[in-house]
N, C-alpha and C positions, 0 to 999 in steps of 0.2 A: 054368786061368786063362782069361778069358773074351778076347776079341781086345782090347776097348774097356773100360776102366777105368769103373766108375760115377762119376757126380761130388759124389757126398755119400758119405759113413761109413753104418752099418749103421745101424739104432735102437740107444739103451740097451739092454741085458742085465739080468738081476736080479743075475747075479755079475758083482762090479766084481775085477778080477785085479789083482792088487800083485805088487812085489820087496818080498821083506823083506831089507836091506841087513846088511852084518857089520862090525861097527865095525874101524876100523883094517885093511882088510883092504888088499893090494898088490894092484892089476892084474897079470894077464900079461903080460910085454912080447917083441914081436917083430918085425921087417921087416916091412914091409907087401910085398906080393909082386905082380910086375913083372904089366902088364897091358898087351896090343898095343894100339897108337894108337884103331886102328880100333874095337875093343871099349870103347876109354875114352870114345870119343866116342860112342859108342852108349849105355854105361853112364849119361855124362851126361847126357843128352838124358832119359833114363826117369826118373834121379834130377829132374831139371829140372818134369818134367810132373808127379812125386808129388809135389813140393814147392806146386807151382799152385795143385791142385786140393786143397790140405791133408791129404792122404791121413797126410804125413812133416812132421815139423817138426828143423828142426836141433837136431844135438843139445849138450848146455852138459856131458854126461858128460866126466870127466876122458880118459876111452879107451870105445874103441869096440868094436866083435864084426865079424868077416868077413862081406862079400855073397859070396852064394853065387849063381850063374847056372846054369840046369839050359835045355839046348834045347828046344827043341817037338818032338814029337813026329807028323806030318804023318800 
């Protein structure tokens, strides 16, 4: 990942990617699992800046998929 975010999306692709959805199907349900102060406020602040620059749009999905955080590697 590069230090500094671009601030526009890629160009168009010729493959446009879909979900193809399964009718009546049940989400997975679970805890959401505990996250230190310090990390959530970091987490928000990144969520905060991909929301800005439109990278993320909120989502209207009934349930959602886990963020994953992986360190850098120096």
């Amino acid at each position: 990942m590069p230090e500094k975010l671009p601030k526009r999306l890629p160009p168009k692709r010729e493959v446009d990617h879909r979900i193809e959805l399964i009718t009546n199907a049940q989400p997975p349900t679970r805890a959401p699992c505990q996250m230190l102060p310090s990390k959530l406020e970091k987490w928000q602040g990144q969520l905060k800046e991909l929301l800005d620059i439109d990278f993320i749009r909120p989502s209207k999905a009934p349930f959602g998929a886990p963020v994953l955080f992986q360190r850098k590697h120096d």
